[in-house]
C-alpha positions as CSV (number, residue, x, y, z in Angstrom):
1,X,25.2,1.4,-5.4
2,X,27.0,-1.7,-4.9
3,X,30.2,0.1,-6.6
4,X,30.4,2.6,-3.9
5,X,30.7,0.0,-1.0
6,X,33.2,-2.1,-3.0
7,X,35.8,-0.1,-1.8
8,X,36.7,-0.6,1.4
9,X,37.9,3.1,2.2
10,X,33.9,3.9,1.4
11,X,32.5,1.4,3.7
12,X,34.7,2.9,6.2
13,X,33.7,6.5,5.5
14,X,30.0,5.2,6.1
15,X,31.0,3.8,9.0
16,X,32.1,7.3,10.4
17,X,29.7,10.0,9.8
18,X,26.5,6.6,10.3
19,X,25.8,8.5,13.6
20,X,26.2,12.1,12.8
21,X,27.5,15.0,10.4
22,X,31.3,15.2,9.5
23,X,33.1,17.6,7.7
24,X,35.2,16.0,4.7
25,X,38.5,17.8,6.0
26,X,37.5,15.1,9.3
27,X,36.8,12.9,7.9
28,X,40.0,12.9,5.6
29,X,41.7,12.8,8.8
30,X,41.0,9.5,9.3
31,X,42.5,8.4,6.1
32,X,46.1,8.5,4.8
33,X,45.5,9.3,1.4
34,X,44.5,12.8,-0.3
35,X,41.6,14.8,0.5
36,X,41.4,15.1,-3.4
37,X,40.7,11.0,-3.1
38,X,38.3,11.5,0.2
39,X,36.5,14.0,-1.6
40,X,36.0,11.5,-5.0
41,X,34.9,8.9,-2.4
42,X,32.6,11.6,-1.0
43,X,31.2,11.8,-4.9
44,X,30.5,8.3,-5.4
45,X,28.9,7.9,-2.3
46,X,26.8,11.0,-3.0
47,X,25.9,10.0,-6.2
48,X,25.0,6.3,-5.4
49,X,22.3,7.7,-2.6
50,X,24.2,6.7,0.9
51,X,25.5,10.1,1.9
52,X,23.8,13.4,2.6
53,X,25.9,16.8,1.6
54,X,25.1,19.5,3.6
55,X,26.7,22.9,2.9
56,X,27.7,25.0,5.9
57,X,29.3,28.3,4.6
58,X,32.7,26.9,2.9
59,X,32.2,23.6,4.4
60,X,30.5,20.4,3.6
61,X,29.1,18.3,6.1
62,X,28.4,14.7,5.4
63,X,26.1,12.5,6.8
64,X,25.1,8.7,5.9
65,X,21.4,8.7,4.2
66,X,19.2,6.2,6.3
67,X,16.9,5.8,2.9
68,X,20.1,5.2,0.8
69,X,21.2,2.5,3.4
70,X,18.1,0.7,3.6
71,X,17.9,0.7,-0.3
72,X,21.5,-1.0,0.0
73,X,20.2,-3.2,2.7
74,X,17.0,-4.2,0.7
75,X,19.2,-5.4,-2.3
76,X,21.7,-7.5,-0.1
77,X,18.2,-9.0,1.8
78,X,16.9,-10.0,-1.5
79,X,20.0,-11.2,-3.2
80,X,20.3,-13.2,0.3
81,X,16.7,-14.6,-0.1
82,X,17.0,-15.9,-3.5
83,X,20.1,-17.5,-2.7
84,X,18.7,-19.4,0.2
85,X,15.5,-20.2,-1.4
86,X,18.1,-22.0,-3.8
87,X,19.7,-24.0,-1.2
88,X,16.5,-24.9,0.0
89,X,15.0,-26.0,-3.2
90,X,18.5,-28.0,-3.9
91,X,18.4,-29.4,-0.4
92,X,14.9,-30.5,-1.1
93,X,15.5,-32.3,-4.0
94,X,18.2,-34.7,-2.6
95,X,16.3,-35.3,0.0
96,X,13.7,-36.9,-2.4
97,X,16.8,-38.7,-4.3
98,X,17.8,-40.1,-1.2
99,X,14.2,-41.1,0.0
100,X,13.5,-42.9,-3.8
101,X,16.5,-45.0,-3.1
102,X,16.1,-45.8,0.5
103,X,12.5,-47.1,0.0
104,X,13.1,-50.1,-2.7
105,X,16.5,-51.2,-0.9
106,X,14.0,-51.5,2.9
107,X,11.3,-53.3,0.6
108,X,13.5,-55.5,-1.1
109,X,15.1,-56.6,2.4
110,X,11.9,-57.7,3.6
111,X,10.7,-59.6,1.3
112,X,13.9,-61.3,1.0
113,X,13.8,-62.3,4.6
114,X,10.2,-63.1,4.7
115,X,10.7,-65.9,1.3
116,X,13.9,-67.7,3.7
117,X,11.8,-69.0,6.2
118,X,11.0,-72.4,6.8
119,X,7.8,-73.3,7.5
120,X,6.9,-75.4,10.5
């Protein structure tokens, strides 16, 4: 799945036909490269679950998959997620490193200050 949106051309391709049916000679006219490449990036997107092929007579009639998307979007959330609970973990534990050495440098000070005075 993630192959098929590597290439931008395919993201592109989802783009158009997210909102409705598109033939694949329209939507090669949106491209300036073959229809014999439109038509392989048709395939992979086929393939990898984010397109629908409908067959019309002669023609085929493309459409983007809601289910295939929110697969896609599903793996992106959680690849998201465990990055940030990562960052969060890591961000955590420096805060701790920085609280262990704030808290003996503040004691030390005190005591310090307290043993110079004079008494009366």
């Amino acid at each position: 799945m993630t192959r098929a949106i590597a290439e931008p051309r395919r993201r592109e391709i989802l783009t158009l036909v997210r909102d409705g049916e598109m033939s694949a000679g329209e939507i090669a006219s949106h491209f300036e490269i073959t229809r014999p490449a439109i038509s392989q990036h048709l395939t992979v997107l086929r393939e990898s679950g984010l397109l629908s092929e409908r067959r019309e007579g002669t023609r085929r009639l493309y459409r983007a998959r809601p289910e295939g998307l929110a697969e896609l979007r599903e793996f992106l959330n959680e690849f998201w997620t465990n990055r940030l609970e990562r960052l969060r973990i890591a961000a955590e534990l420096e805060q701790k490193r920085r609280d262990k050495r704030a808290k003996p440098r503040d004691s030390g000070r005190r005591r310090d200050r307290g043993s110079n005075r004079r008494k009366p």
